[in-house]
N, C-alpha and C positions, 0 to 999 in steps of 0.2 A: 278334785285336783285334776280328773282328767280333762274337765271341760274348759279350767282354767289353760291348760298347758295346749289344747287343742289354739283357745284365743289368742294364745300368745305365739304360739305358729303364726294363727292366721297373722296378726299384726307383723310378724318378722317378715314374711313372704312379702307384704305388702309394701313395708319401708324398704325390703333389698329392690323390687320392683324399680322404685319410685327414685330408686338410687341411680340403678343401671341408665337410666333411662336421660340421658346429657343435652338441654335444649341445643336447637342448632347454633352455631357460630354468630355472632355479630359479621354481618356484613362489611366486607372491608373498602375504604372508602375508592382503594386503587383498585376494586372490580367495579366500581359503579359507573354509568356513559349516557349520557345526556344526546340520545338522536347519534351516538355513535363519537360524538365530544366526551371527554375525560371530565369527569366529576369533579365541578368548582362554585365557587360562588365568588361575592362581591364582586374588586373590582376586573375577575377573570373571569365572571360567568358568560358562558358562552352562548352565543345568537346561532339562532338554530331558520332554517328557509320554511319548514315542514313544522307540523304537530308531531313532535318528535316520538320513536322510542325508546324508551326508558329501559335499562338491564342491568342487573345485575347478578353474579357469581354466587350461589349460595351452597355452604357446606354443611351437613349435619357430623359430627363429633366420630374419630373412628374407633372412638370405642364402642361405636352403637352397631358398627359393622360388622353381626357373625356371616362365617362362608355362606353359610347357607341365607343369609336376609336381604333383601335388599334396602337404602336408606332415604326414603324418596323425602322433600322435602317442597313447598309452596312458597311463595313469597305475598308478601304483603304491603303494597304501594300504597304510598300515600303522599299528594300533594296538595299544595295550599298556596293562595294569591292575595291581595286584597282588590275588591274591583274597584271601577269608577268611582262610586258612590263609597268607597272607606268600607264596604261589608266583604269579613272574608270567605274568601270562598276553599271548597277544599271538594275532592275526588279522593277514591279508594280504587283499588282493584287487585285481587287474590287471582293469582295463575295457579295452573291445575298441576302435582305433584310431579316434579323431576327427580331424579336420584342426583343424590349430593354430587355438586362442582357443577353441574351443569347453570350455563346461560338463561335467565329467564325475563320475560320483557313483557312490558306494558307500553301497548301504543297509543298515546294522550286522544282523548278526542278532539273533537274539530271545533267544539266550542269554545279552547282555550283561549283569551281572549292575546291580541298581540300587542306587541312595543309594552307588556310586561314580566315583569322579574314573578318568573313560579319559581318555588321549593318543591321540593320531593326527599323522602325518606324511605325507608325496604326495612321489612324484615325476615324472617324466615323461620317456618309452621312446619312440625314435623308431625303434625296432627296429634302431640301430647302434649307438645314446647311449644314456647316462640322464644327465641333470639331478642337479644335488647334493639333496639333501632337503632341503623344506621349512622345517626349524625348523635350518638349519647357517647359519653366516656372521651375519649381520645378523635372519635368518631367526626365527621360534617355533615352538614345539609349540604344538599348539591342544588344547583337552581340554574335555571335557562331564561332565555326571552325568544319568544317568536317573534318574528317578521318575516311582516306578508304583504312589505313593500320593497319592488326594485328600485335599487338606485338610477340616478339620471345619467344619462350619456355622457361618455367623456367628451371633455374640450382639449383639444392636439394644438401646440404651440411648436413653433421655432424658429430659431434669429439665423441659423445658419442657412435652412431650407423653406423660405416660406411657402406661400399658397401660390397658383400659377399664377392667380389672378393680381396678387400683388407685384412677382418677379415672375416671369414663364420659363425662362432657363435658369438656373445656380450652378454656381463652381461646385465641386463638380467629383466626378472620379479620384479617390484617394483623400478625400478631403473629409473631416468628419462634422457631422454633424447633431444638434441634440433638439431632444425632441422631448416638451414636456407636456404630461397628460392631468389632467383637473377633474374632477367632478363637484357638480353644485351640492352632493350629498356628501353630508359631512360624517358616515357612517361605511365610505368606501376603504378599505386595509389592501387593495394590491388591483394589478390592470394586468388582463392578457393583454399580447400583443404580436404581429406579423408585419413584419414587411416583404415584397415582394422579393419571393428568392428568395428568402429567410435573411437575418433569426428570425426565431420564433419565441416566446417566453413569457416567463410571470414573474412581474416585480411589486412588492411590497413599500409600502407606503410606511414613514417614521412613526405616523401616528395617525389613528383614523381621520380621512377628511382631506391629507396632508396631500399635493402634487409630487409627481416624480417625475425625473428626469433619466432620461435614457442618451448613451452615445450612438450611432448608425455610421456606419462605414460604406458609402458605396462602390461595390466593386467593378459596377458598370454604367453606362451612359444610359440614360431611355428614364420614361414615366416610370415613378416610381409610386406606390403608397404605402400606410402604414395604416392598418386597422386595429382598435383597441375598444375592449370591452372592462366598463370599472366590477370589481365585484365589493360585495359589501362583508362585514363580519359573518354574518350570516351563509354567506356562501352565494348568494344572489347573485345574479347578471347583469349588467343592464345591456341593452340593448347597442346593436357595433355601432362606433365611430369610424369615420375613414377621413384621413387625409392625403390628398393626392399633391405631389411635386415632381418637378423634372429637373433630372441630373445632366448636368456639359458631360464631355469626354475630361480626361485631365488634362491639368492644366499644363503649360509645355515646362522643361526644366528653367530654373532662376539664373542659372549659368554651366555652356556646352563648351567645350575644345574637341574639337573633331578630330585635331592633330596630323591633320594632310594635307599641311604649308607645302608648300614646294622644297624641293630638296638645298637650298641654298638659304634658308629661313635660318632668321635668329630669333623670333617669337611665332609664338601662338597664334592665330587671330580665334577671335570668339564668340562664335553664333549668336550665343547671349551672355553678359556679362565682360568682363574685362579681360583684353586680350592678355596672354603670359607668353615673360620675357624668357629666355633658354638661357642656359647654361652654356659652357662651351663644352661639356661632355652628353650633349645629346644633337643627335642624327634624325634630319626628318626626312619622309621620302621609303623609310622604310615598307616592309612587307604587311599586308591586311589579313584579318583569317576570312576565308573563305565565305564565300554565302553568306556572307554579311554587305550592307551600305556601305562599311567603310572602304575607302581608295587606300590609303595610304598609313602607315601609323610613326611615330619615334619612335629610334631607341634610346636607352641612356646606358651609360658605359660603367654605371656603380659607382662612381667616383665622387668624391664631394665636387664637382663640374657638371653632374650630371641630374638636370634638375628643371623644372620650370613653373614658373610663378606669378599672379596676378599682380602680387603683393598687397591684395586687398582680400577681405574674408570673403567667401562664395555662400553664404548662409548663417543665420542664428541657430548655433546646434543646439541651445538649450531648446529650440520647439523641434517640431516633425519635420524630420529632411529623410533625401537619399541620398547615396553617391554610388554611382556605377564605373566603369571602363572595363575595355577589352583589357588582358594581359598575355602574356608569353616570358616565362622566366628564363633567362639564360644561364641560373644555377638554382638549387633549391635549398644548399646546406647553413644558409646563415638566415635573419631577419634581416625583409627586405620591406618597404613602403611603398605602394602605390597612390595614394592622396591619403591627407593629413589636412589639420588646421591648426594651426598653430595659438598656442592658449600660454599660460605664464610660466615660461620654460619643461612645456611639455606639448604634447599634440594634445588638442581638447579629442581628435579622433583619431582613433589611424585604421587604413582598411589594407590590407597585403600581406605576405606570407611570413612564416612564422614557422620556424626549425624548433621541431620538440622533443623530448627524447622516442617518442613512438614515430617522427619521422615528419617531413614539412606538412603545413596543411595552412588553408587558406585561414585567414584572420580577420576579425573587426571589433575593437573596440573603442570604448566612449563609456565615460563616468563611471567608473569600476565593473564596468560590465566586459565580458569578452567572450568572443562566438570563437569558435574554431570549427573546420572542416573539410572538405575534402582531399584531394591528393594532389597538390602542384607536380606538375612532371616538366623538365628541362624541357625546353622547344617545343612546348603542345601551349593552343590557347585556350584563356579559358575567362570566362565575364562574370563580372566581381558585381555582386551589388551589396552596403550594407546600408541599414534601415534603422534608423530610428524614432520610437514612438511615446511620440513626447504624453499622448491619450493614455498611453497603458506601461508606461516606462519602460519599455520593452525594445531590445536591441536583437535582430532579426541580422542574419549574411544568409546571401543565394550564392551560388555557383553556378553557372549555365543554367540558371534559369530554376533551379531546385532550390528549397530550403535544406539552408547545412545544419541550421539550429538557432538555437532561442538563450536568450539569455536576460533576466528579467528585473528589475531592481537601478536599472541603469540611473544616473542624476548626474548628466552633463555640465560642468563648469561655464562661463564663459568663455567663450574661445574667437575672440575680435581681432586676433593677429590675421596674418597673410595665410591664405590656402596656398596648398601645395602640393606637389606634383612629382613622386619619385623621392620622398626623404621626410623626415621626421621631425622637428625640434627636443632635443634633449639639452639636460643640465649643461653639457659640455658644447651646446649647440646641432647641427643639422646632423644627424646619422639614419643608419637603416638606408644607407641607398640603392634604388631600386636598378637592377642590371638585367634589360631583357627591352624589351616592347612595350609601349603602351598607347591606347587609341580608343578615342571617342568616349573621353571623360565628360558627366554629366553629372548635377545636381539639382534634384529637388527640394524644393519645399512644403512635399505634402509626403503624405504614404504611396508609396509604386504599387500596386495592387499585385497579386499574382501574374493576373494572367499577360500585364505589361509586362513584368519581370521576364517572364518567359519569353514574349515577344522582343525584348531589348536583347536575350542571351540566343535568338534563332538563327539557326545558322540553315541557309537552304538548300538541300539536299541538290548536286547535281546529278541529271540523268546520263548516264556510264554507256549505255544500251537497252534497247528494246527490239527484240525478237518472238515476232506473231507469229513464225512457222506456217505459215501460208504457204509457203513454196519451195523448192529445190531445186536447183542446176547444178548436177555432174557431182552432185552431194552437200553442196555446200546452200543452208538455208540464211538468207542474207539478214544483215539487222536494217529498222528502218530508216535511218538516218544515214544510211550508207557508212555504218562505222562495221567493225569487225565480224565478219558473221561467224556461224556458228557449223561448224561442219559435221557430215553424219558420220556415223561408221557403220558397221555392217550390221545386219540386224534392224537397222532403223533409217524409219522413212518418211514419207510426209504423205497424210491422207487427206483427201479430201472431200466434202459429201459426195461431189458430183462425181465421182471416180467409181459409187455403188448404185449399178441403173437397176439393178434384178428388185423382186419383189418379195421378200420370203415366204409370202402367206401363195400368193402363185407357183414360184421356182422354187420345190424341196432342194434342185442341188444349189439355192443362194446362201448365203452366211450372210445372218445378218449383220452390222457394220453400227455401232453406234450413230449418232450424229456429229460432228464435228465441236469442237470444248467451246470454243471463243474463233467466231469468224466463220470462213469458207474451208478452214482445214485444222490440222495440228499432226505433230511428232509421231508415229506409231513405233516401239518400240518394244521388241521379243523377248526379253525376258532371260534372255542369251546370250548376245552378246551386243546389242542394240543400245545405242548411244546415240549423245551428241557435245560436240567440246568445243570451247573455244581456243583461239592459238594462244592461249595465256591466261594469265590472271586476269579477274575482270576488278573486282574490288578488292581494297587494299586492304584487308584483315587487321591491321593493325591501327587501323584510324575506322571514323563511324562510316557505315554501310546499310544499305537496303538491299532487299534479295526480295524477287516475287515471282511466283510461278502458280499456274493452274495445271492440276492433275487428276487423272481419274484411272483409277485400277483394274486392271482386267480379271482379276480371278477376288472374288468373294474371299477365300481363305487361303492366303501366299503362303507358300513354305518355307520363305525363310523371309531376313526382311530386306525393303529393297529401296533404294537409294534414288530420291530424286532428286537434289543436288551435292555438287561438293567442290572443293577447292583446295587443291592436293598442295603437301610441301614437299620437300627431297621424298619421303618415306612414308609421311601418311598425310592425312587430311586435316589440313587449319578446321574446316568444320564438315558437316553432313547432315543433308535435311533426309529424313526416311522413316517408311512408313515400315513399325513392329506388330506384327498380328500375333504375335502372342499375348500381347497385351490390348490389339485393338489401338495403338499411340500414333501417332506424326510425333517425332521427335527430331531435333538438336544435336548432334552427340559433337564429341568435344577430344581429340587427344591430350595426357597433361604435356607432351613436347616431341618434337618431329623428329622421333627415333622408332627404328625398324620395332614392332612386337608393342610400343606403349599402349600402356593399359584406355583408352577411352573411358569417356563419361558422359551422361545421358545427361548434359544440363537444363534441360525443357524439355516440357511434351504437353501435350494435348490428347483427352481421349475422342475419338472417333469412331461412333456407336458402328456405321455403313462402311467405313475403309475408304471412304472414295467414290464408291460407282456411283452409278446413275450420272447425274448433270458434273458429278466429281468437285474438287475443292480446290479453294485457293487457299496459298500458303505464300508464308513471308517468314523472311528474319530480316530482325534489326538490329545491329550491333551501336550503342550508342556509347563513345568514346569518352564523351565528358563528363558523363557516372558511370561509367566502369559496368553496364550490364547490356545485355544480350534476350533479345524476347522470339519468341514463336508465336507466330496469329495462325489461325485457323477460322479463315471464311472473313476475314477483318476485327478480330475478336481476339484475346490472349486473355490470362489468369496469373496469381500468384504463381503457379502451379510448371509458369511458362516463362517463366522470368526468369534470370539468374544472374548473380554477379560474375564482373569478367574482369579481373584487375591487370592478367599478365596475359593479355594477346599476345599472338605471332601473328610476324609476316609471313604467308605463303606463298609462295615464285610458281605453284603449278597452275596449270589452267583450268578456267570451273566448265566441271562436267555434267552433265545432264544425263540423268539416268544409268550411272554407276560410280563407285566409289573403293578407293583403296585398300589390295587387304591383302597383306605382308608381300609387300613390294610387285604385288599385281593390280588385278581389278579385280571388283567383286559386287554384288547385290546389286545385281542388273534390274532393273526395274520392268515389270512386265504389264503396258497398259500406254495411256495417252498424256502428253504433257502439251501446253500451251503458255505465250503468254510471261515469256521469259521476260523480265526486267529489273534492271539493278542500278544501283544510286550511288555515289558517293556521299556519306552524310547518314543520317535518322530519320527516316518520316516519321514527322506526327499520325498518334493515332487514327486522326478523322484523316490523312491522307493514307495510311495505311488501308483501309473499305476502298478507297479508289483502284486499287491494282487490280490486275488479271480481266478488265472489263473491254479490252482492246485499244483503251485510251491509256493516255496518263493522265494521273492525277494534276487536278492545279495545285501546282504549292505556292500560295499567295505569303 
């Protein structure tokens, strides 16, 4: 009995053994990857460039998991092909013991043969078990093809932009054009591609083999190409294609009104397109805005009089047009029209302001599309352009040359009536009329690119003064145009190199003396009470401005901060350029309103690793009125950081001073060090004219 009851231990021990013990997991078909491809077959099996590797995810059971064991398990590859000759062929391969969940791979050999469909299967050894295979029960075989041919090089078409050698110039700027890509390999699924200046991109082909067509917009004139590489399923290359064409400038507007008849006019006349007859509530001969082409502009009186008309349509707005003009509103509180088309008793477009309850803002719409944007102000101007994109269905408004916004979905009507000029076509006939100014209405028929857009909204900064400090008689340093100079006060003077003969390295009693900032001399000023002002206001705070000055710091670590420009009102200062060594900054500051004690604000700054010394820095402010912001450069360079919105300028009536600034109804933050190089604009310089200041010239502004 005892020997029986010992065997029937051993037998229990053995069967609990044999129990515990849980082959690994069936392989799940969503860890299996084919060279890094998702586990497929038929007609998704994937084409692989390489003798791919083969992985999969393998788990052994966690009830085989005590704390103390670990659960290692192997895999078991296996694939199969048939070759040329109809025999099939098959491969094995066991990887060496991971612990369950981990990644395990077989990388195919080099013999496998290509442009065939292989199978593969897995399963998983826990050196007691094996797991059923991969593709049993619910399970797949997964299968690949190699290839180990590149597809052929694309062929580049297009009817818009051919080759130089059949057209050498095409229309041109704003115009789009499409460009279709081919390969003789009927196994290509998508094409890189670049054109010069970008885009850049990859587009996908309907169906292996299949051409694609791409749109291109050019944004500029000059040689242009396009370079494209086909790739195949597999991942393959072929080798670049390039095609080379040249872009015109664009093309000039379909029809202008410049609107600078002579004051005694009863129409239009019209650069291009058909002249428009007036109303008798509009006035020509009127005011231009500045630093602009235009001479001259009308006004219309808002009245149904006031109006004017081809009475012929100035474009097909179902395709790609613009329309631009200067404005100036003479109220902002109702909907007003600047050009329209007239469609079947409605405008197919209307572009002009637009009273909402958040308050007016500029308008353009067309085909149930509508942009709104910026902020019309009574008596300020401001260049309207709206865009529509017949490519991308897409309705675009600029404002002085920015984008206001986008609006996408558009699907303009016919619109074969008369354009028009200051008023709208409604159910009840003409309304929305436009009461203010308007000048140098234009339409195209293609897309306005940016950088024209801006160029059509530029208005050219003029120069106010320039003051090199080169010199001084009885205090007063003269400007160079023989306009307002700029007087010293005490404390501040004018140096010059030649003025330091000593040597310091010879004469201990010499001080040594910088070099002069810009030129033969500059400002020297104490730090005390050392200035310099002019008899007045130099720019008008409340309209767009340029300010530029070069300075250089005399003390390393200031004690307090010090003021290198400003321009005072009754009580404090409309603005103030100065340098904060607490912070290391060139800053902006701002009061919220010219009352004795208001609190200031830092609107911009710039950090400043040096303060200034050595060769010292140029600085600028530009206040630019027709979006409402306010920027700080340092050295011709600015940042987010330096930007800031300005919606509620003031006029300041004090005079800009140089090297001190207002501080509760005195002066204060005398600046202690060198300044040159003074000069100020009426207007905005652009960026790349902003780099031109402080060099002793001015900038060209073409």
């Amino acid at each position: 009995m005892g020997s029986c009851a010992a065997a029937l231990l051993a037998t229990a021990a053995g069967t609990a053994y044999a129990v515990d013990n849980l082959p690994p997991n069936q392989p799940l078909v969503q860890d299996l990857q084919s060279g890094g491809k998702a586990c497929a077959t038929g007609d998704d099996t994937p084409y692989v460039s390489t003798p791919p590797r083969l992985s999969a995810v393998l788990y052994d059971p966690e009830e085989d998991n005590q704390p103390s064991e670990s659960s290692p398990v192997s895999g078991e590859f296996e694939a199969w092909w048939t070759d040329a000759a109809g025999v099939e062929q098959q491969r094995t391969y066991t990887t060496i013991s991971l612990s369950s969940g981990s990644r395990q791979y077989w990388t195919m050999p080099n013999d496998i043969p290509a442009n065939t469909v292989i199978s593969w299967h897995v399963r998983a050894n826990d050196g007691k078990a094996t797991s059923t295979w991969s593709d049993e029960g619910d399970g797949s075989v997964c299968s690949f093809v190699y290839d180990d041919v590149s597809p052929e090089k694309a062929t580049i078409t297009s009817p818009e932009y051919p080759n130089p050698q059949d057209v050498f110039w095409v229309d041109g700027v704003g115009v789009y054009g499409h460009f279709t890509m081919d390969s003789p390999s009927d196994d290509v699924v998508s094409y890189t591609y670049g054109f010069t200046g970008g885009p850049y991109g990859t587009v996908s082909a309907e169906r292996p083999g299949a051409p694609v067509t791409i749109p291109y917009l050019p944004l500029s004139e000059g040689p242009k190409s396009l370079t494209v590489r086909a790739i195949d399923r597999s991942g393959r290359s072929s080798g670049e294609s390039r095609y080379d064409f040249n872009v015109k400038a664009g093309r000039a507007p379909v029809a202008r009104w410049k609107l600078d008849d002579p004051a005694d006019s009863r129409s239009a006349a019209a650069e291009t397109g058909t002249p428009a007859r007036a109303g008798t509530g509009v006035t020509f001969g009127g005011p231009a805005p500045t630093g602009t082409t235009a001479t001259t502009t009308v006004g219309l009186d808002g009245s149904g009089r006031g109006f004017l008309t081809p009475d012929v349509p100035a474009t097909d707005i179902r395709k790609t047009f613009a329309v631009s003009a200067w404005v100036r509103p003479a109220e902002t509180d109702r909907n007003m029209t600047v050009v329209s088309q007239d469609a079947d008793g409605a405008p197919g477009f209307d572009l002009g302001l637009r009273h909402q309850d958040s308050g007016p803002a500029w308008s353009f719409a067309i085909g149930g599309a509508q942009v709104s944007g910026g902020a019309p102000e009574t008596g300020e101007w401001a260049h309207l352009l709206g865009l529509y994109d017949a490519e991308t269905g897409k309705a675009r408004l600029y404002v002085n040359g920015h984008e206001a916004g986008t609006a996408a979905d558009a699907t303009p009507a016919e619109a074969a009536g008369a354009f028009q000029i200051g008023r709208a076509l409604g159910a009840a006939g003409y309304g929305d009329q436009w009461h203010g100014d308007i000048g140098d209405v234009q339409v195209h028929d293609r897309v306005v690119v940016p950088d024209e857009v801006a160029e059509l909204a530029y208005r050219k900064p003029k120069l106010l003064g320039h003051w090199s400090l080169e010199n001084a008689t009885d205090g007063v340093s003269p400007e160079q145009s023989d306009g307002a100079p700029l007087r010293l006060g005490a404390g501040a003077s004018i140096y010059r190199g030649s003025d330091s003969s000593c040597i310091p390295d010879i004469d201990p009693d010499c001080t040594y003396m910088p070099p002069p900032l810009v030129g033969d001399g500059h400002l020297l000023l104490d730090g005390e009470s050392g200035y310099a002002a002019a008899d007045g206001p130099v720019v008008d705070t409340g309209d767009s401005f340029t300010l530029g000055v070069v300075v250089r710091l005399a003390d390393s670590e200031p004690a307090h901060p010090m003021a290198v420009l400003s321009q005072a009102g009754e009580h404090t200062d409309a603005f103030k350029v100065r340098y904060e060594p607490s912070t290391h900054t060139w800053q902006l500051v701002m009061p919220e309103k010219d009352e004795a004690g208001a609190p200031e604000k830092v609107v911009s700054q710039i950090v400043s690793a040096d303060g200034g010394e050595g060769q010292g820095h140029r600085l600028a402010v530009v206040y630019d009125d027709a979006t409402d912001t306010i920027k700080l450069y340092l050295d011709g360079y600015t940042n987010a950081q330096a930007t800031a919105s300005l919606p509620n300028g003031w006029h300041s009536t004090g005079a800009l001073q140089i090297g001190r600034a207002r501080s509760d109804d005195g002066w204060g933050e005398y600046l202690h060090g060198d300044v040159d190089e003074v000069q100020a604009y009426s207007g905005a310089l652009r960026d790349g004219d902003v780099s031109g200041l402080g060099w002793g010239t001015d900038p060209c502004l073409c």
